[in-house]
C-alpha positions in Angstrom: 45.4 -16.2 39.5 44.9 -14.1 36.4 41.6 -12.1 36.4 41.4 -12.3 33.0 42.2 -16.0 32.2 38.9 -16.3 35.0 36.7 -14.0 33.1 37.0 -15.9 30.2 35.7 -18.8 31.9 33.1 -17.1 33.5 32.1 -16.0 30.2 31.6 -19.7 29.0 29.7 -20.4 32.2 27.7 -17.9 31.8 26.8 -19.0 27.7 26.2 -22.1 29.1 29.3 -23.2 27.3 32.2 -25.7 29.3 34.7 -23.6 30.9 38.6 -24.2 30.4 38.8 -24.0 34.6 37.1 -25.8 36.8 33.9 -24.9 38.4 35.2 -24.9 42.2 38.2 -23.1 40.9 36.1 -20.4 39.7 34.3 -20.7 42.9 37.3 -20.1 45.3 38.2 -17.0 43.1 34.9 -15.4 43.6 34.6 -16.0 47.2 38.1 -13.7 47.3 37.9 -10.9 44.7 35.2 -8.5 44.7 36.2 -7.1 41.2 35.6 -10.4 39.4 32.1 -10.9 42.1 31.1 -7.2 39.9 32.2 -8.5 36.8 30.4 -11.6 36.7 26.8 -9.7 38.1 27.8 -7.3 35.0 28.0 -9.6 32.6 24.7 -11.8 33.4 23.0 -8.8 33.8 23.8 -7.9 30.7 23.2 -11.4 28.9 19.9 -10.9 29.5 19.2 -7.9 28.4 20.3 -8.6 25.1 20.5 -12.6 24.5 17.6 -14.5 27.3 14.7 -12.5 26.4 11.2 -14.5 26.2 9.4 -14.1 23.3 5.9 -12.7 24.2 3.2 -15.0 23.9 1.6 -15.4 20.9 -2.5 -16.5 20.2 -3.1 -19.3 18.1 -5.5 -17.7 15.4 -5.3 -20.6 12.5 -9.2 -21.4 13.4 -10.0 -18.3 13.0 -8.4 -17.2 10.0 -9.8 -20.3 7.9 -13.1 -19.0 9.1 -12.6 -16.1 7.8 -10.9 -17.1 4.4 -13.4 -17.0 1.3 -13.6 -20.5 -0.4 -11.8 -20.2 -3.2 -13.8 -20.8 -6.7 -13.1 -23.8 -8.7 -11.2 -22.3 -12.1 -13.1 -22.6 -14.9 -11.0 -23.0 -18.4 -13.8 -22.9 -21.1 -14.4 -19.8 -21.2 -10.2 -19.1 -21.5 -9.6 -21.8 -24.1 -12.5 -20.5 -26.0 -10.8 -16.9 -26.2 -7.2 -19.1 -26.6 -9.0 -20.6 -30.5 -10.7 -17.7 -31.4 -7.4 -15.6 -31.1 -5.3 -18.7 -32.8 -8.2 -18.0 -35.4 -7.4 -14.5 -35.6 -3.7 -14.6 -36.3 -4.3 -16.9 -38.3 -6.3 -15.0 -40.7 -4.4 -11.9 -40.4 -0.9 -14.0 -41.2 -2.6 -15.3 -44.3 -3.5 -12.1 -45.3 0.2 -10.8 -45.2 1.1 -14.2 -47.1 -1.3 -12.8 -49.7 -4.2 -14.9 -49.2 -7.7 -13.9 -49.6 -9.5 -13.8 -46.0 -11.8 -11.4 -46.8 -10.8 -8.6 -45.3 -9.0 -7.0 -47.9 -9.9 -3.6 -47.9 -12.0 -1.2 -50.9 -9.2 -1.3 -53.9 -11.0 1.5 -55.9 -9.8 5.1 -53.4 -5.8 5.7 -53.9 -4.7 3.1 -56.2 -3.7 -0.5 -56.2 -0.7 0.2 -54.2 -2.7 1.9 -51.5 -5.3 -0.9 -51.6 -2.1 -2.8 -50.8 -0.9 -1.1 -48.3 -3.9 -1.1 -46.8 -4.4 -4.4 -46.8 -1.4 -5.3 -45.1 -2.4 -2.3 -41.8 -5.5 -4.5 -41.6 -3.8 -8.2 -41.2 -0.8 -6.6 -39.3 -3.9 -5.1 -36.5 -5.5 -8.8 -37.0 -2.5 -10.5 -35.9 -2.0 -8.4 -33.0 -5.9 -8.5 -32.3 -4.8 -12.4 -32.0 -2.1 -12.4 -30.0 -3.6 -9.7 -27.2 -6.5 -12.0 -26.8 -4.4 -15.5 -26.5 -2.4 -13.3 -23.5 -5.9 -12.1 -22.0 -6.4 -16.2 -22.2 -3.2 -16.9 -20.8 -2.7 -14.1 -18.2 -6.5 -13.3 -17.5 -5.5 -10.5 -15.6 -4.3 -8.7 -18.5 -7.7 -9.0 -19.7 -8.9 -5.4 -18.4 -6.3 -3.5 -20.3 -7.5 -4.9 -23.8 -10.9 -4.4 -23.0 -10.8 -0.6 -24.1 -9.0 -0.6 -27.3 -10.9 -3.5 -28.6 -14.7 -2.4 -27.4 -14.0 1.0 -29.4 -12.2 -0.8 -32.2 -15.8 -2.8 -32.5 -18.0 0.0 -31.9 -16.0 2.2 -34.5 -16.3 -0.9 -36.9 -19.9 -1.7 -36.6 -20.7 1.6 -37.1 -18.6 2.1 -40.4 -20.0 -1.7 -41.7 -23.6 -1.2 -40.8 -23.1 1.9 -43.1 -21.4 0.7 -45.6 -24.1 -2.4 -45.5 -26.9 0.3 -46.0 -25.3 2.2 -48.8 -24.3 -0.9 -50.9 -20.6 -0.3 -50.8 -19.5 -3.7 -49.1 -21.6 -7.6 -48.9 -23.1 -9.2 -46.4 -20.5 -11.5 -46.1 -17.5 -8.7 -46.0 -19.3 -7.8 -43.0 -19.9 -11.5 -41.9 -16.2 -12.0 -41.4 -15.6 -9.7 -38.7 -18.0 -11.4 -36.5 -14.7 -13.2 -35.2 -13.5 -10.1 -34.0 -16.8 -9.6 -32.0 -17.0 -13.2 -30.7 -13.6 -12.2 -29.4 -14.8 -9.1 -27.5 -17.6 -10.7 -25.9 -15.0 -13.9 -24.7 -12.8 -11.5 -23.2 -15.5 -9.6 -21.1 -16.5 -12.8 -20.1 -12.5 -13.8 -18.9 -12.3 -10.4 -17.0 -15.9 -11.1 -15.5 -14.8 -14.6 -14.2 -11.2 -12.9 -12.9 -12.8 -10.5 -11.1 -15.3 -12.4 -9.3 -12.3 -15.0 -8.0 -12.1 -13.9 -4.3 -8.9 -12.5 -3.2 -6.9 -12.3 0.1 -8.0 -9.5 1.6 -6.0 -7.4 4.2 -5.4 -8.2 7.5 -4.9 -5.1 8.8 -2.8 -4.9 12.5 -2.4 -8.3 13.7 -3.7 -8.7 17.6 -1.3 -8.0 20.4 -0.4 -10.5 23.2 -2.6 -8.3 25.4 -5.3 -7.9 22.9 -8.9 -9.3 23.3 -9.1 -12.4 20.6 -11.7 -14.7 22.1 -15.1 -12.5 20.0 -15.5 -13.5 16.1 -14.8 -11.7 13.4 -18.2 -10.1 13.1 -17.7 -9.0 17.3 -18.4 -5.8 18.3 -14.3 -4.7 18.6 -13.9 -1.3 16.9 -11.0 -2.4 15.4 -12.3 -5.7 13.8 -15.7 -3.1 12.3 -13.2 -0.6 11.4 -12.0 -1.3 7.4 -8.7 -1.8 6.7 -6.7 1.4 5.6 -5.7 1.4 2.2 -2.2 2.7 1.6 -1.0 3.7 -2.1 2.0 2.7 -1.3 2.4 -0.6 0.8 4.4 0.4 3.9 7.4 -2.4 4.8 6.6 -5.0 7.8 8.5 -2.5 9.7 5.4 0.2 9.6 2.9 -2.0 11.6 5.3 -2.4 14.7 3.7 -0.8 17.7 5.4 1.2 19.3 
């Protein structure tokens, strides 16, 4: 008989698959040629090196993880649609002001001329219509809310310094200075967004997940030096391949 033609079947057996020759066939074969008694030793030795490999056991950790999970915060969407209608206000205003309405907050006519009164004008209702739409993103995306923070806290410290000056020396009314209250109302709504963002719990880190041989029967607040130690943060976050143990 062919060696070869056997080998293939003894490669099916051996996958568990049917083989094209009978099994006492193979049988009889074996019992008379050492060479195909090696082969077959060689192969199953090496099926099992690299196919019939147990999978280590693994802990069953859901209870504990749960416990460990913050309760999550009911969302809360007054705050966010209050910031979404006072920036719809806002572009609003500032897109009437480029349609040539009268908002009041057209700025002082008598320094440079009428066309500098104009173009003026228009810088101040082009910054109120982008005022708007950063704080209807900030309500949208609350996230987002941090980076807007900055530019518009100075943008009202810069202005109520200018208006409570220009209030004291007579150069603008009460009620110029009334309407940029908006603007103010704004501010305060978006602290108030980030505020609530930030004080949503997020999923913190789990650091190295336990090993089969690892002791998991203590809580999370146990005295293990890993589960006291803090979890290491990286600036970059490494792929799942940099937490495999070596």
């Amino acid at each position: 008989m062919d060696c070869a033609e056997l080998r293939e079947s003894l490669s099916a057996r051996i996958d568990g698959e049917r083989p094209p020759l009978p099994d006492d066939v193979l049988d009889r074969h074996l019992a008379g040629c050492p060479d195909c008694r090696a082969w077959q030793e060689r192969a199953a030795a090496l099926r099992r090196l690299t196919v019939v490999r147990e999978a280590p056991p693994v802990p069953d950790l859901t209870a504990r993880i749960l416990d460990g999970a913050p309760v999550p915060r009911p969302q809360r969407w007054g705050v966010r649609v209050a910031l979404a209608l006072v920036a719809l206000v806002q572009s609003g205003l500032g897109l009437a002001e480029l349609l040539g309405a009268d908002v009041g907050h057209v700025g002082h006519a008598g320094h440079g001329g009428f066309a500098a009164a104009v173009h003026l004008g228009n810088e101040s209702a082009a910054w109120n219509v982008a005022v708007g739409i950063g704080l209807l993103w900030a309500a949208l995306r609350p996230a987002t809310a941090a980076g807007l923070l900055p530019a518009l806290g100075g943008f009202v410290v810069v202005l109520g310094i200018t208006s409570g000056v220009d209030l004291t020396t007579g150069e603008v009314a009460p009620d110029r200075v009334a309407s940029h209250a908006l603007v103010v109302a704004g501010l305060a709504l978006l602290f108030a967004v980030r505020r609530q963002h930030k004080r949503r719990p997020a999923p913190r880190s789990a650091g190295r997940l336990p090993l089969p041989g690892d002791d998991v029967t203590g809580t999370a607040g146990g005295s293990s030096p890993e589960a006291a130690e803090p979890p290491q943060r990286w600036r970059f976050r490494p792929r799942p391949t940099g937490r495999h143990v070596a």
